[in-house]
C-alpha positions in Angstrom: -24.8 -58.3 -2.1 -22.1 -59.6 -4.7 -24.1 -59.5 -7.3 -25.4 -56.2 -6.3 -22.2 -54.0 -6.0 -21.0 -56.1 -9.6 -24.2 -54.8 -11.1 -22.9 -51.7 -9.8 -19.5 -52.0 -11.0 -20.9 -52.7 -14.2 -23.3 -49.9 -14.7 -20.7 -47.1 -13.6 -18.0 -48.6 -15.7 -20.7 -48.4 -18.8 -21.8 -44.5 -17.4 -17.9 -43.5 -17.8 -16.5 -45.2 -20.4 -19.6 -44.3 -22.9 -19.9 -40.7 -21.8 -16.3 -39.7 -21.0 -15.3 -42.0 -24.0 -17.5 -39.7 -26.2 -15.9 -36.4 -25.1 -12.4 -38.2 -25.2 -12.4 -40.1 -28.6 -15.3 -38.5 -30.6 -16.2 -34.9 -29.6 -12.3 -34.0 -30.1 -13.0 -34.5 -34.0 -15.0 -31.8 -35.3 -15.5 -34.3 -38.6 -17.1 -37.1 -36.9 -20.0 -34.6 -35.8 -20.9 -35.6 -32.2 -19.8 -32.4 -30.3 -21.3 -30.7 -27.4 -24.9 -32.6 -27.9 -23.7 -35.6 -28.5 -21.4 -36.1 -25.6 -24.6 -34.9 -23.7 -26.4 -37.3 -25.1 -24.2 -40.2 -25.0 -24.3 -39.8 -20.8 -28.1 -40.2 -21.0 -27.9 -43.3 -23.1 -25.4 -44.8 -20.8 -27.6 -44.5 -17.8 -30.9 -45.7 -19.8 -29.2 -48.5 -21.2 -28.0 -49.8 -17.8 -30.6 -48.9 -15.6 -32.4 -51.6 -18.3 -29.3 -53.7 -18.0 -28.5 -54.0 -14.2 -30.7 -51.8 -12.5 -33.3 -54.9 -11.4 -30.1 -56.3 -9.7 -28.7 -52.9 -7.6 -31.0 -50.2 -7.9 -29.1 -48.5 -10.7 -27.1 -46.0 -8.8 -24.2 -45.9 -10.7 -23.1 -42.6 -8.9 -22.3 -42.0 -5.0 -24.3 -39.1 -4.9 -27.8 -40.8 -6.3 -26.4 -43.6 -3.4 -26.7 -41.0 -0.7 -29.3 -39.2 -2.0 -31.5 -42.4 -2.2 -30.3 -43.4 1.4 -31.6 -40.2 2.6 -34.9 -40.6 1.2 -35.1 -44.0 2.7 -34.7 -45.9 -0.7 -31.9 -47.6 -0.6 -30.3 -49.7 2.4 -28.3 -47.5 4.5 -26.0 -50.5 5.4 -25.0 -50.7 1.6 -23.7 -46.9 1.1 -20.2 -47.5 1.7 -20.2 -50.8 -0.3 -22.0 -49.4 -3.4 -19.6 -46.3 -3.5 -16.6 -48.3 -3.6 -18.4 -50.6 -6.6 -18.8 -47.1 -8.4 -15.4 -46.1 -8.1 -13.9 -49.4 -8.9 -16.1 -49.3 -12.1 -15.3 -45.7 -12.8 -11.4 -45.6 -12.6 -11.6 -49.4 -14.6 -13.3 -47.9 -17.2 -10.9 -44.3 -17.4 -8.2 -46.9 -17.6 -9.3 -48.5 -20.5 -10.5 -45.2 -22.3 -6.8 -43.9 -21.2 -5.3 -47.4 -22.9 -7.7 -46.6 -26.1 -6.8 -43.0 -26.6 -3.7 -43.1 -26.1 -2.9 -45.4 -28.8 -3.2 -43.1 -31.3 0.5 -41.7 -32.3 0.4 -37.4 -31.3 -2.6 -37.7 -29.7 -3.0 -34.9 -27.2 -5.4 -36.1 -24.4 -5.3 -32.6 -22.8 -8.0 -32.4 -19.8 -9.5 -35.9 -20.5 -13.0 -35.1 -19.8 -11.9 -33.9 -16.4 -14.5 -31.9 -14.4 -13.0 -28.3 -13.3 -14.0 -24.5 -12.8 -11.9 -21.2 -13.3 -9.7 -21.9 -16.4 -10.5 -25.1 -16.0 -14.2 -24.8 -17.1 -14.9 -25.2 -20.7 -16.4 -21.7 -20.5 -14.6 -19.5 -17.8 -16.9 -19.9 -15.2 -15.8 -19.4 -11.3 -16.0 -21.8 -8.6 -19.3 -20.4 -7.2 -20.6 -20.7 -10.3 -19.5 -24.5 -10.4 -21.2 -24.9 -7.0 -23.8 -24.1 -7.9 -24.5 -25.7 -10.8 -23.8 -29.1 -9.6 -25.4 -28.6 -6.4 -28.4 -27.6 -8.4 -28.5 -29.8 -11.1 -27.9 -32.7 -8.3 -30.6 -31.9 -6.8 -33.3 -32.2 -9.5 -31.7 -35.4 -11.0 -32.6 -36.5 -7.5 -35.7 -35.4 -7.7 -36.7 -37.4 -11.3 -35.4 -40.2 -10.0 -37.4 -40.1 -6.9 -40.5 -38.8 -8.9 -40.0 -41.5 -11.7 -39.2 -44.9 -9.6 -42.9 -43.8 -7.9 -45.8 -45.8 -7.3 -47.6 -43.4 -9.2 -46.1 -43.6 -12.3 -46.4 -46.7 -14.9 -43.5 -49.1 -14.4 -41.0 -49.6 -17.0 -40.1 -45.9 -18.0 -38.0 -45.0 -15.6 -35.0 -45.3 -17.1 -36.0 -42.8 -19.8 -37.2 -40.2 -17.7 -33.8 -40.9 -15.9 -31.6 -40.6 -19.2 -33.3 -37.7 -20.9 -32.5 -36.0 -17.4 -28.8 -36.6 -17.7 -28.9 -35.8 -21.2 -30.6 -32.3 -20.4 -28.0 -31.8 -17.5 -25.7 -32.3 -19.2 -26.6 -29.6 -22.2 -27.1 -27.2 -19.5 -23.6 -27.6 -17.4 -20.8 -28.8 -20.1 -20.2 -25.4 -20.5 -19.6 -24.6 -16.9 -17.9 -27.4 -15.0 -17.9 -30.0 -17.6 -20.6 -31.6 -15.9 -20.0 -34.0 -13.0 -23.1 -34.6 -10.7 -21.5 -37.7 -10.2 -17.9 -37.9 -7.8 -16.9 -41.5 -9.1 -16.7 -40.4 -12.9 -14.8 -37.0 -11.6 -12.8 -38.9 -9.4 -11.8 -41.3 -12.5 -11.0 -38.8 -14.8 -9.5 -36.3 -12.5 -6.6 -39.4 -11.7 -5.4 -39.5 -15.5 -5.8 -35.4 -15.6 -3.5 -35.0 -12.1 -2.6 -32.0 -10.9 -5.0 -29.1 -10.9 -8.2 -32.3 -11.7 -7.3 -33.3 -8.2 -7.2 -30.1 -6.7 -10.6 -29.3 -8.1 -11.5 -32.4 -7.3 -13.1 -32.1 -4.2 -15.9 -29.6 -5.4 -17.4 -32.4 -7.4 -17.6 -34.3 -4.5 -19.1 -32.3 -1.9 -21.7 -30.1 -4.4 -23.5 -33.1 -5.9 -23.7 -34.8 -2.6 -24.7 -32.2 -0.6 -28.0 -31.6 -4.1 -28.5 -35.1 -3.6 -29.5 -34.9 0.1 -31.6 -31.5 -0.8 -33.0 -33.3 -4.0 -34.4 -36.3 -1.3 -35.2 -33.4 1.3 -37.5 -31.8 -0.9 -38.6 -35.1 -2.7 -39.8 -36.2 1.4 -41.4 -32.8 1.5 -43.0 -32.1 -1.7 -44.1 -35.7 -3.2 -43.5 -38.7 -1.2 -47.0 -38.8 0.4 -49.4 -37.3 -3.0 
């Protein structure tokens, strides 16, 4: 189990620091050219690259909503939820540390919402709470869903993890704009404790919309393609 919730650690570490570390120290100059896609792309690449890395050892989680939503469908041990969560956000708010230590060793720099997650004026694009509820519940779900469809029987071994990343990556190109995109309460929870104040009132939403997709993502994964 160790080894497991360091694999863990690991990944979700990799998952923050890469993405958020994008958005925090690349996409916030126009002249390096990464911007919106990139940042989107850089959380897909996080996820491929680990699930390669670690994911033999743990699963490749990396994200407490994927833990439960796996648990629900009865693919991952029940008696490691708790365990792997607290793994995910140990490696989460170790790696916004270190991006916080990084960025903020540039003299002026203004860190502003530090990749935090929000809605209302706190979405990149004015959108209301519902709408972030939505989204994330949505998007949840369906992320559940690849990587329920993908980790299959049915499907030839060894992709996975790029069916996995070019789902983040299109997530995320379809949410930044909306909530910043979390589908994933250990990197909100990371970033939202170097934000403060209105990232930890928000925070909750990114806690309780991608879990509760994650549970309908395995609902409808039992239903609709466990037994083809």
């Amino acid at each position: 189990m160790q080894k497991r919730l360091a694999a863990e650690a690991l990944g979700t570490f990799w998952l923050v620091f890469g993405g958020c570390g994008s958005a925090v120290l690349a996409a916030a100059f126009p002249e390096l050219g990464i911007g919106f896609y990139g940042v989107a792309l850089a959380f897909g690449l996080t996820v491929l690259t680990m699930a390669y890395a670690v994911g033999g050892i743990s699963g490749g989680h990396f994200n407490p909503a994927v833990t439960v939503g796996l648990t629900v469908a009865g693919k991952s041990d029940a008696n490691a939820l708790v365990p792997y969560i607290i793994a995910q956000l140990v490696g989460a708010v170790l790696a916004a540390t270190t991006l916080y230590i990084v960025a903020s060793g540039k003299a002026g720099v203004d860190l502003g919402g530090f990749a935090a997650n929000g809605y209302g004026e706190h979405s990149p694009g004015g959108y209301s709470m519902v709408s972030g509820f939505v989204i994330e519940t949505v998007l949840t779900a369906f992320f559940l869903i690849i990587i329920l469809g993908s980790i299959h029987g049915r499907v030839p071994k060894g992709f996975a993890p790029i069916a996995i990343g070019l789902g983040l990556t299109l997530i995320h190109l379809i949410s930044i704009p909306v909530t910043n995109t979390s589908v994933n309460p250990a990197r909100s929870t990371s970033q939202a404790l170097f934000a403060g104040g209105w990232a930890i009132g928000q925070l909750w939403m990114f806690w309780v919309a991608p879990i509760l997709g994650a549970v309908i993502g395995a609902v409808i994964w039992k239903a609709v393609g466990e037994n083809d």
